[in-house]
C-alpha positions, 0 to 999 in steps of 0.5 A, spaced: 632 889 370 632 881 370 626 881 365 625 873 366 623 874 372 617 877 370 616 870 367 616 866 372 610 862 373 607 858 379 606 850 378 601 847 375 594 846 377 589 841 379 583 841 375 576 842 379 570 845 377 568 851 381 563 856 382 566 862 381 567 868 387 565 874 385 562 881 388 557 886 384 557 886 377 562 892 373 560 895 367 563 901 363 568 901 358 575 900 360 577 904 355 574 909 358 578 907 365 584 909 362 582 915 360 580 918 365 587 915 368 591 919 363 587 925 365 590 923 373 597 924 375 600 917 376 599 914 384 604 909 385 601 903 389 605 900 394 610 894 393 611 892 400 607 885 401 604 883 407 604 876 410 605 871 408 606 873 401 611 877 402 619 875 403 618 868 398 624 866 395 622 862 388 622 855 391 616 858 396 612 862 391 611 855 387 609 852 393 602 857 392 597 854 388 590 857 386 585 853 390 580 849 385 574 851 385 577 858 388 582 861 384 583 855 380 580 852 374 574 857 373 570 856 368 569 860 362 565 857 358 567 854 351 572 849 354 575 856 356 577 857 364 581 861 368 587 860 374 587 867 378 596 868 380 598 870 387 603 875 388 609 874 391 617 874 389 617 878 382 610 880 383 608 885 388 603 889 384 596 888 385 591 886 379 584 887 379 580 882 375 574 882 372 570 875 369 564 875 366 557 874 371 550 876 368 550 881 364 556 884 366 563 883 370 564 882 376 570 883 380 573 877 383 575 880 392 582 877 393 583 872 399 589 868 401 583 862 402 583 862 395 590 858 395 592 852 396 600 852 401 605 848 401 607 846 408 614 846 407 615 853 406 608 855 410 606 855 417 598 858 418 596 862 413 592 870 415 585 870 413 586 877 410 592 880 407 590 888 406 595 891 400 595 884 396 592 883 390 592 878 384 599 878 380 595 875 374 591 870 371 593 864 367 588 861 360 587 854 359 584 850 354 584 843 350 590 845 346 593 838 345 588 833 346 581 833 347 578 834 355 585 837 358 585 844 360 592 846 357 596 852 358 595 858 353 596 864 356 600 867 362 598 875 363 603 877 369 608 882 370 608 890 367 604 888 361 607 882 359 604 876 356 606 869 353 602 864 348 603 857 346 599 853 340 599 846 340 606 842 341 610 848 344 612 850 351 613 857 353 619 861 351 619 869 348 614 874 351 610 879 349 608 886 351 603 891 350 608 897 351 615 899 351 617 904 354 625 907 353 628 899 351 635 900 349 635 907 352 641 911 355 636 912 361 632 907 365 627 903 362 621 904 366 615 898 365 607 900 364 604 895 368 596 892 368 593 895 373 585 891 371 584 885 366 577 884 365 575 876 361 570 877 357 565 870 355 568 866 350 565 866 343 567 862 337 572 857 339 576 864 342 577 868 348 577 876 349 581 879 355 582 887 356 586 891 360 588 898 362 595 899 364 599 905 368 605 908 368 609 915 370 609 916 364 603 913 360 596 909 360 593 905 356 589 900 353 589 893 350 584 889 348 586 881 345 582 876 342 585 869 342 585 864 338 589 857 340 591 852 336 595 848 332 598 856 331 595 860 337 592 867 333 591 874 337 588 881 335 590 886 338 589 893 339 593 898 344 590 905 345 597 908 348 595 915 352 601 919 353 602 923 360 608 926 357 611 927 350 614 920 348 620 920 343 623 912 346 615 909 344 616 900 343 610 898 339 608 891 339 614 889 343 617 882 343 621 880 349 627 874 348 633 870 351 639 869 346 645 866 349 649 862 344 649 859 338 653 857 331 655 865 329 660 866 336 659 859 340 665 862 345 660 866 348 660 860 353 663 854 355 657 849 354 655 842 352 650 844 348 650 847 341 645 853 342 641 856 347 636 860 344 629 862 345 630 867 338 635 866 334 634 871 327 629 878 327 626 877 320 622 883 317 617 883 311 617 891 310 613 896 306 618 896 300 617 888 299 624 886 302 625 880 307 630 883 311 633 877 316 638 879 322 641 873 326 641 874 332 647 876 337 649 875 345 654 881 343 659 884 349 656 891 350 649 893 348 646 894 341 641 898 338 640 896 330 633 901 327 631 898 321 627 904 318 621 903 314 614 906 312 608 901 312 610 895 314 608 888 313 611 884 319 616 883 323 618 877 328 623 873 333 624 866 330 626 861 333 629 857 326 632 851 328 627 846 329 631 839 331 632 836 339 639 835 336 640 843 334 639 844 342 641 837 346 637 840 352 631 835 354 629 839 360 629 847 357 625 844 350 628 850 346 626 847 340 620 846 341 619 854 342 614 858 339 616 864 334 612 870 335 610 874 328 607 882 329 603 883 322 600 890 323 593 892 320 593 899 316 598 903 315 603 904 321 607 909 317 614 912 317 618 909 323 622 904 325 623 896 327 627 897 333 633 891 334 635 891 341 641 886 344 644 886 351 649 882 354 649 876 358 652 871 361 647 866 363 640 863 359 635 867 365 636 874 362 631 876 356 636 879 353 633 881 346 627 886 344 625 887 337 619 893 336 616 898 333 617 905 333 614 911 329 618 917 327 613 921 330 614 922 337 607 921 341 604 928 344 602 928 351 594 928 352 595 925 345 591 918 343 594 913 338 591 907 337 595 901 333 592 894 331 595 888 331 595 880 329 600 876 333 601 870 332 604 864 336 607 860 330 613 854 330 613 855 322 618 856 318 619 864 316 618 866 309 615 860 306 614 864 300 620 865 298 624 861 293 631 861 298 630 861 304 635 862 309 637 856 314 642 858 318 648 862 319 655 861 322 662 864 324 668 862 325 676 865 328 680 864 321 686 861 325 690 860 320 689 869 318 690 872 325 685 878 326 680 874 320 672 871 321 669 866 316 661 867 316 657 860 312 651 863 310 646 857 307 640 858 304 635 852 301 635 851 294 638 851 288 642 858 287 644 856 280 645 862 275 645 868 281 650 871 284 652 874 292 651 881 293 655 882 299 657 889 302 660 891 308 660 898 312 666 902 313 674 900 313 673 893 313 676 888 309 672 882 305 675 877 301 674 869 299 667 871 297 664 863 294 656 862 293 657 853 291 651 847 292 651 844 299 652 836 297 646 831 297 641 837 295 642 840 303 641 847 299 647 853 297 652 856 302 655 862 301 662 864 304 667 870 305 672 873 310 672 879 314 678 883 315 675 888 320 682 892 322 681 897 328 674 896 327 670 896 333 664 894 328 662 892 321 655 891 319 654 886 313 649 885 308 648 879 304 643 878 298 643 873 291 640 876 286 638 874 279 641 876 273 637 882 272 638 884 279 633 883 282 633 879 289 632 872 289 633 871 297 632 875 302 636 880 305 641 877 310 645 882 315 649 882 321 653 887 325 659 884 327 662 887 333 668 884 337 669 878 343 669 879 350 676 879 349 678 883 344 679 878 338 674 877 332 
């Protein structure tokens, strides 16, 4: 499945006010809506859409635009308004939503005359379109200048969901749950079926929504914060209809093309094109583990096994146009996304999982949690969460950071890869602990200072053999043995042709 497309958006809007459209006030808790989900068989609603959604290619679906006043630009309050998404092209599923009128919620009835539609790909529109709904909604709020309604959140497609803080553009999403993610079998996608907005206080906007599968209901509530980072709390109730062993907890979703550890992955001016570029995790016995990420040619499944863990995060490391030399795309203004988990998550895994592509439209990358533990059928397991939206740089704290990481055919040893790891500092009196799985061979291993005060680099040679992958692990250490960077590792697995 084509995950970017569930990241398609329509344009951008007009800004206008509105009175909003709403029927008679919801109330109860949705929560409980779930509940009662999980306790129902699933009901598959159709995918089939009626004119004139139906049948649109990408260019026509950008052509519907929420209306002002209608679906568009719906106060909130708090400088927080709201543009309700049609369906169409990638979207076919209906999703029922509720804004806040009175002392309770009302449900916003779906029309075509809610939109606006582009006469070159729309002739008369049909006042009804029975069986369409509502793909998602669309958060806006002064992010970077005051009275301008920027975007700050999208909610559209399964439950996928993206944020921006100020200064950046949308990149890697978010999920509320995975669900067989990297699995010999299909991946199957729980969707929202219900999203309610609550009234905005404190400068911070709160949205739940109930989801659905064969598989599962669930329920996410999230309060939003933007800013120059965008901060959301999270708590996902997950309520399984099935036992459930191939669970993805925080799920984060990226693309990784190419980049400085196997540029050859594709003929390309521009020397990175990436959302993500390293997995980093604090975990529970205090180590930063760091993992570049890869476009490798067959998928990859890596577990990093832990018990509580502190954080983990896609990051998007460079931070220079020039990293990227992509005007359009803006990659490196991309935001890093960090799960910090709150209490004790327990004994599992963070999950690492890398499918092949040959193009920047594929999200190709899914890093998330998974508890050793499978969840029960008629179970409730709740996990809460902080997600922050961030162009900081990962692991501030520590005292050599890692910069980047590179490879390279030796040409001059047939059957040989040099690596280039650099970190920023001074590595004066440590040493590099660098190990490597199975038969395959490492050589050449040399730690000496970047010049100019660029940092420390350290380099080595891989010999693989016949190996068909090596997973190498990296870490400069003080004198007493302790770890004085933080723990770089990487599974090298061969080209797309064969070679090293």
């Amino acid at each position: 499945m084509r995950r970017r497309g569930f990241l398609a958006g329509a344009a951008a809007l007009i800004a206008g006010p509105a009175p909003r459209v709403s029927a008679q006030p919801a109330r109860g808790a949705l929560l409980d809506v779930a509940r009662a989900r999980a306790a129902a068989p699933f009901a598959e609603s159709p995918a089939a859409l009626p004119p004139p959604f139906a049948g649109l290619d990408y260019d026509a679906f950008r052509g519907i635009r929420p209306g002002p006043g209608r679906a568009g630009m719906l106060p909130l309050g708090s400088g927080f308004a709201v543009d309700l998404l049609p369906p169409g092209l990638y979207f076919p599923h209906p999703v029922e939503i509720e804004l806040p009128e009175g002392d309770g919620f009302a449900r916003v009835p779906f029309a075509p005359g809610l939109f606006d539609f582009d006469s070159r790909y729309f002739g008369a529109v049909p006042d009804k379109a029975p069986g369409a709904g509502f793909s998602g909604l669309r958060l806006r709020h002064p992010l970077n200048a005051t009275g301008r309604p920027d975007e700050v959140l999208v909610v559209q497609g399964a439950s996928y969901f993206r944020a921006v803080g100020q200064a950046m553009v949308y990149g890697l999403s978010a999920r509320a749950v995975a669900l067989g993610t990297g699995s010999a079998g299909p991946e199957e996608f729980p969707r929202f079926t219900r999203l309610r907005l609550h009234p905005p206080e404190g400068g911070a906007a709160r949205i739940e929504a109930v989801s659905d599968s064969p598989s599962l209901a669930g329920h996410l509530d999230m309060t939003l914060r933007p800013g120059a980072e965008t901060v959301m709390d999270l708590a996902v109730t997950i309520l399984p209809r099935r036992d459930i062993d191939d669970i993805g907890i925080a799920p984060l979703t990226s693309m990784f093309l190419k980049g400085p550890m196997r540029a050859a992955v594709s003929d390309d001016f521009r020397p990175r094109v990436h959302d993500s570029d390293a997995l980093v995790i604090e975990n529970g016995a205090g180590e930063a583990l760091w993992r570049p990420i890869a476009n490798p040619a067959s998928l990859q499944m890596s577990s990093f096994v832990d018990e509580g863990p502190g954080a983990f995060g896609l990051w998007q490391t460079p931070r220079g146009f020039e990293d990227f030399e992509d005007s359009e795309a803006r990659y490196h203004d991309r935001p890093s996304a960090v799960v910090r988990p709150v209490g004790d998550w327990g004994r599992g895994a963070v999950v690492l999982v890398e499918i092949p592509t040959a193009d920047e439209f594929m999200d190709n990358v899914v890093a998330f949690w998974r508890p050793e533990a499978p969840l029960s059928a008629g179970g409730e397991y709740r996990f809460v969460y902080r997600l922050v939206w961030t162009r900081a740089a990962p692991l501030p704290e520590m005292p050599l950071p890692i910069r980047q990481s590179r490879s390279g055919r030796e040409h001059d040893r047939p059957g040989t890869r040099r690596f280039v790891v650099d970190f920023a500092g001074a590595a004066a009196g440590l040493e590099p602990d660098l190990s490597v799985s199975g038969d395959a061979e490492l050589s050449g291993l040399s730690l000496f200072a970047l010049p100019g005060g660029r940092g420390t680099r350290v380099t080595f040679l891989l010999t693989p053999g016949e190996a068909p992958a090596a997973e190498l692990r990296l870490v400069l250490r003080r004198a007493d043995g302790s770890a004085a960077s933080p723990v770089w590792l990487h599974r090298w697995t061969r080209a797309r042709d064969g070679g090293v």
